[in-house]
C-alpha positions as CSV (number, residue, x, y, z in Angstrom):
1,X,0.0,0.0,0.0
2,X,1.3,3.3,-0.8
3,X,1.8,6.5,1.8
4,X,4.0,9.5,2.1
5,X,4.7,11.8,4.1
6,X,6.1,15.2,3.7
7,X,5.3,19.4,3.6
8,X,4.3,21.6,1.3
9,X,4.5,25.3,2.0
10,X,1.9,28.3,2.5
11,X,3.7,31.0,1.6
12,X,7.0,30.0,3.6
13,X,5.4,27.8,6.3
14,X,5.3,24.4,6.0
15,X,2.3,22.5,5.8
16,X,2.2,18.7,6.5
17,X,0.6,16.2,4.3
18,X,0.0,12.7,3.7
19,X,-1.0,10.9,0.0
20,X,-2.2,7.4,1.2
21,X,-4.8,5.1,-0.6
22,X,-8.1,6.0,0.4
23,X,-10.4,3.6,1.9
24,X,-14.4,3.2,2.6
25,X,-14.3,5.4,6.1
26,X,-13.1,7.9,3.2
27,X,-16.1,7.7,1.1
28,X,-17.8,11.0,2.2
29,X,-14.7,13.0,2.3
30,X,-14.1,11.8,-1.2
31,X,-17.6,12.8,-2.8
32,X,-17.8,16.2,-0.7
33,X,-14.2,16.7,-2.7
34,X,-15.7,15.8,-6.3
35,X,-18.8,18.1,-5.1
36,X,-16.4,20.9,-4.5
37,X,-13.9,20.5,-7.4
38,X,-16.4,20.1,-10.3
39,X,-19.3,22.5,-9.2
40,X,-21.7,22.8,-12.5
41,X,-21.8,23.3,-15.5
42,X,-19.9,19.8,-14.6
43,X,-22.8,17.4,-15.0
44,X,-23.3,16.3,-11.3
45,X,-24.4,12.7,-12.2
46,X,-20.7,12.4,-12.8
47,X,-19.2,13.1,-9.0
48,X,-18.4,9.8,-7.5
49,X,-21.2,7.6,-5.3
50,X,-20.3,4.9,-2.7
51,X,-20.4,2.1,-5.6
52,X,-17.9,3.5,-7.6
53,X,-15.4,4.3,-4.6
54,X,-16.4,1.0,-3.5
55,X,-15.1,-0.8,-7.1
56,X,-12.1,1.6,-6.6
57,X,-11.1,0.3,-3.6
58,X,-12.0,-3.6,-4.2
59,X,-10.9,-3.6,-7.7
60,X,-7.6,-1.6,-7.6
61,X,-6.8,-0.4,-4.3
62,X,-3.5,0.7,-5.5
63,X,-5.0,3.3,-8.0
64,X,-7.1,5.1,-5.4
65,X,-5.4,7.8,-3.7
66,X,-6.1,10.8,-1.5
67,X,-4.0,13.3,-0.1
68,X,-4.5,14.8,3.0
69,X,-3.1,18.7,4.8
70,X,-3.1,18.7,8.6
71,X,-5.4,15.7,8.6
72,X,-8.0,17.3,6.1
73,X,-8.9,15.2,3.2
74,X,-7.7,18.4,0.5
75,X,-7.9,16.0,-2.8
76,X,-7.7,12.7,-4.6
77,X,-6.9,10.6,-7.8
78,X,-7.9,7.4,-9.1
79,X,-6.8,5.3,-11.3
80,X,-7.3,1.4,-13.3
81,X,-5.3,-0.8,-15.5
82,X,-6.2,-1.4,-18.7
83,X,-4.1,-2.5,-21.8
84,X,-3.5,0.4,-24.3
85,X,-2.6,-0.1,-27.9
86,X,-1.0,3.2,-29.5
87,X,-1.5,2.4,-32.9
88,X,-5.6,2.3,-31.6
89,X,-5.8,5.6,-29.1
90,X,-9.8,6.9,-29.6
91,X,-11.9,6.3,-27.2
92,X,-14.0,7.7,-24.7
93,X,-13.8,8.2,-21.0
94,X,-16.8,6.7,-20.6
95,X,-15.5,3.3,-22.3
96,X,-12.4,3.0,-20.6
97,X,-13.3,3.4,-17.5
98,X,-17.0,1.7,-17.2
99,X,-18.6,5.3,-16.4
100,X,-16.0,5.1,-13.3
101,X,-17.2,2.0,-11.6
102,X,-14.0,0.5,-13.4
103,X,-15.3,-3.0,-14.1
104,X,-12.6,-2.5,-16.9
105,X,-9.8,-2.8,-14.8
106,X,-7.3,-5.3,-16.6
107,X,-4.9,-6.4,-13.6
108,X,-2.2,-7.6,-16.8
109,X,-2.7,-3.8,-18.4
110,X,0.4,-2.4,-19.5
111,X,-1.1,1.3,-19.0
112,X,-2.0,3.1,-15.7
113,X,-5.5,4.8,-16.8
114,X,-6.4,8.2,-14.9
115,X,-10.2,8.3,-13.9
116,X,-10.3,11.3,-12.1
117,X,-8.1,14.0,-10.3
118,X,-9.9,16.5,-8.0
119,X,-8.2,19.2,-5.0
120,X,-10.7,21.2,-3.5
121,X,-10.7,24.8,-4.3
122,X,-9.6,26.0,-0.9
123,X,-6.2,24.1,-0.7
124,X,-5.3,24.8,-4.6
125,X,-2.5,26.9,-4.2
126,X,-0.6,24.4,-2.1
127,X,0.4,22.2,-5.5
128,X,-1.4,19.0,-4.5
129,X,-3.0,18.1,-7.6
130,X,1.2,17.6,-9.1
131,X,2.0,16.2,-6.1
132,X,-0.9,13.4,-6.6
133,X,0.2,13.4,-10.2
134,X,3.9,12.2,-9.3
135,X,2.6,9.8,-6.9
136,X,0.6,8.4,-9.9
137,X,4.0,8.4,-11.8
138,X,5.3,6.3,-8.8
139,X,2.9,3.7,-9.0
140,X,3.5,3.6,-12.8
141,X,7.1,2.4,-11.8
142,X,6.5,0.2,-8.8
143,X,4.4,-1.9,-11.1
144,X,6.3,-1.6,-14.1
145,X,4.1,-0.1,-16.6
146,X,4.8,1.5,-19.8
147,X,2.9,4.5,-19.3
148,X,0.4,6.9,-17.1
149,X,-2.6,7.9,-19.5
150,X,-5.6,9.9,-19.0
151,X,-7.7,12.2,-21.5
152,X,-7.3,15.7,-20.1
153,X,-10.4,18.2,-20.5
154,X,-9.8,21.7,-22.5
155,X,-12.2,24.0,-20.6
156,X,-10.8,27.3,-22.5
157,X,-11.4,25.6,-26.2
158,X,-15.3,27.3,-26.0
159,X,-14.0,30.1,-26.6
160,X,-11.8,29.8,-29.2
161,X,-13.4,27.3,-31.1
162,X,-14.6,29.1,-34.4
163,X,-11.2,30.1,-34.9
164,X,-9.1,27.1,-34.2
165,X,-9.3,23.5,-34.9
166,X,-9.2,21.4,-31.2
167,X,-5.3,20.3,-32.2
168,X,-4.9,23.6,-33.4
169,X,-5.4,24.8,-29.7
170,X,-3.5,22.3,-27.7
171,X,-0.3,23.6,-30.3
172,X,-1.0,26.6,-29.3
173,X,-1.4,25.8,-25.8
174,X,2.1,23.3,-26.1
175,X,3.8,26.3,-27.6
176,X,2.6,29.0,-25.0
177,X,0.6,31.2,-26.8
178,X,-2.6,30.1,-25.1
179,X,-3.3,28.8,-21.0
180,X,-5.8,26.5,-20.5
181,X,-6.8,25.5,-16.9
182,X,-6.3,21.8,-17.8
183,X,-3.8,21.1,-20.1
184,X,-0.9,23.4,-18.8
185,X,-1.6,21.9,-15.5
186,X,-1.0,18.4,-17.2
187,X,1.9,19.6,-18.8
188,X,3.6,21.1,-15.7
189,X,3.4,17.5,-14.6
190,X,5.0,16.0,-17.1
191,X,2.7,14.9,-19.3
192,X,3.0,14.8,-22.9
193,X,0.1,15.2,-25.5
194,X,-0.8,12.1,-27.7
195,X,-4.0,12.8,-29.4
196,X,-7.0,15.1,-29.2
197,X,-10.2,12.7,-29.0
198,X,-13.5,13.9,-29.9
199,X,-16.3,13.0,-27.9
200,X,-14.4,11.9,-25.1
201,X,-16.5,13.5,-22.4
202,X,-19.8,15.6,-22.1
203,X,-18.4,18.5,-21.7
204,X,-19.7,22.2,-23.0
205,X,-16.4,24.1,-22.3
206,X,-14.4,21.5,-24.1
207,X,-17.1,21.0,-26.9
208,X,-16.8,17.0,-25.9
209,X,-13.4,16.7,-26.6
210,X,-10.7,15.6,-24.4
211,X,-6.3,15.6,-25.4
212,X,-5.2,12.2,-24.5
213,X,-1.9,13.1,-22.7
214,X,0.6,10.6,-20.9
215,X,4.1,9.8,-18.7
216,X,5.8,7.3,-20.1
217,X,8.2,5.0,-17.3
218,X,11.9,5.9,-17.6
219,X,12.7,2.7,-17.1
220,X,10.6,1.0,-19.8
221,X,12.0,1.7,-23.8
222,X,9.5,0.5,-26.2
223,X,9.4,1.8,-30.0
């Protein structure tokens, strides 16, 4: 089982915190974050219930984490297996990851799939949603998979959208000439686009689409 301990810093005091898998006395903590993080127009039928977490936690307790500040839940990430082929990259969030109940969950996948990331607003500016993402990365190498893979929204494309093609944004977006909430986030961790997908999520800001982005292992060299 995975935890860590160590501080982040408010300004220039340190703050402790802990990223631990979550478990079922974490269940309401964990939808009051997905309440929090994706307030509407994020369609609320997609916050987590107790089924869900439950499958999380049953199915691949190694993909579920949370991170906690002074022994407040403050965020969490989950995560499934499931064997991805390059040469084959569309598809939908939905798909992949059973609507989040994660009956998908392939225990020999080669690929660590990203379900969900979510930090509450008020402990944003701490940097826990990277420090979740390199824990991710972490479990991508103490199980040896290829990769770390998860389609990331684009909640500024709305507003660009009659003037730019969806990969026309995320170059812009990869190059700096555009910031957009999601994305640059992902790329601050790490993460390197692979393909824009179209409808990869219901999403109005992001016109349905979603950039499949990913971290490939160090220590794995494939072609």
């Amino acid at each position: 089982m995975y935890r860590k301990e160590f501080f982040v810093f408010e300004q220039d005091k340190p703050v402790p915190v802990v990223i631990r898998n979550y478990n079922e006395n974490d269940f309401a903590d964990l939808i009051r974050i997905q309440q929090e993080s994706f307030p509407p127009p994020f369609p609320s039928e997609l916050w987590w219930n107790e089924e869900q977490l439950k499958n999380h936690v049953t199915l691949f307790s190694q993909g579920a984490l949370c991170i906690e500040v002074n022994g407040q839940m403050a965020g969490s990430m989950t995560g499934l297996r499931v064997d991805f082929n390059p040469q084959q990259p569309d598809h939908s969030w939905e798909e992949v990851t059973d609507n989040g109940y994660i009956r998908t969950h392939n225990p020999n996948g080669n690929t660590l799939y990203v379900v969900d990331i979510g930090v509450r607003p008020t402990y944003r500016k701490l940097g826990l949603g990277k420090w979740l993402m390199f824990a991710m990365y972490e479990v991508v190498v103490h199980l040896g998979l290829e990769r770390l893979l998860g389609g990331g929204r684009m909640p500024g494309y709305h507003k660009v959208e009659n003037n730019l093609s969806p990969e026309q944004y995320v170059d812009a977006v990869v190059k700096g000439d555009l910031k957009d909430p999601v994305i640059s986030f992902l790329l601050r961790c790490g993460r390197m686009p692979v393909k824009v997908v179209a409808n990869y999520l219901e999403d109005n800001e992001s016109c349905n689409y979603g950039t499949l982005m990913e971290w490939r292992n160090p220590f794995i060299h494939s072609n």
